[in-house]
C-alpha positions in Angstrom: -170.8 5.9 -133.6 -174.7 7.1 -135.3 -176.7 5.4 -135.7 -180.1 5.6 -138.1 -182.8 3.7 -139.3 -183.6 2.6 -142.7 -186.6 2.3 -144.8 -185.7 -0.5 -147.6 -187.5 -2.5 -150.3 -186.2 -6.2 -151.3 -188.0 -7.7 -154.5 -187.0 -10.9 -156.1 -185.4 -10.0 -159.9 -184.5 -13.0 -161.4 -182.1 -15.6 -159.5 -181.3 -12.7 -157.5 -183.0 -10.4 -154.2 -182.2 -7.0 -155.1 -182.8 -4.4 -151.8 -183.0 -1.0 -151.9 -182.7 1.6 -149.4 -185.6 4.7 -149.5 -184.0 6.8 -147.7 -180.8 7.3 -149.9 -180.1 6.3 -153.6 -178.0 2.9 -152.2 -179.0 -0.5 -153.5 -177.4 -4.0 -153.2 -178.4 -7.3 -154.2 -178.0 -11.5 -153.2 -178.8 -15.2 -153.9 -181.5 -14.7 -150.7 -182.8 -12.2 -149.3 -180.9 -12.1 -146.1 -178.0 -11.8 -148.2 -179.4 -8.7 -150.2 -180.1 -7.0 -146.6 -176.6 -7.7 -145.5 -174.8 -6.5 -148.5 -177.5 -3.5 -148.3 -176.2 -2.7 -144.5 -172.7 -3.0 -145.3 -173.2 -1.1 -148.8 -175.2 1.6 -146.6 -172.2 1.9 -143.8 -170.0 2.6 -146.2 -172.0 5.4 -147.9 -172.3 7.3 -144.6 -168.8 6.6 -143.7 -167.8 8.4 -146.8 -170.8 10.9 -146.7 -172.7 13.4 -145.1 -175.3 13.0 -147.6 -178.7 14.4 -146.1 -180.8 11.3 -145.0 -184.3 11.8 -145.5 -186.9 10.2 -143.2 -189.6 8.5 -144.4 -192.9 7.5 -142.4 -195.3 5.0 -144.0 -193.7 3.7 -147.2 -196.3 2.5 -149.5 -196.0 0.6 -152.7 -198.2 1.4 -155.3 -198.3 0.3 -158.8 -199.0 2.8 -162.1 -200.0 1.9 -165.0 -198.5 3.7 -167.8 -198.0 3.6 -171.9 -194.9 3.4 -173.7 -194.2 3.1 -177.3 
């Protein structure tokens, strides 16, 4: 079995903890955040069980907000 490493992100939207994997376009969500990363693990193994999508490694995530104007 492979194994890899994820970068995520879990923010609170709502009720809900949505997480969010940087690596790969794969999000879940849950009532707590323990619950978002779980469904995110298992959402992620099932990805990769079904693809060879490239995984891209990321070093030093940073979040960093934009402000921007929208009609």
């Amino acid at each position: 079995m492979k194994s890899i490493l994820s970068n995520n992100v879990v923010w609170q939207e709502g009720k809900f903890f949505v997480a969010q994997c940087l690596n790969v376009d794969v999000s879940s969500f849950g009532e707590t955040k323990d619950e978002a990363l779980d469904n995110l693990k298992e959402a992620l193994e099932l990805y990769f069980e079904d693809n060879d999508a490239p995984f891209t490694s990321i070093t030093k995530p940073e979040i960093v907000n934009t402000e921007i104007g929208y009609a």
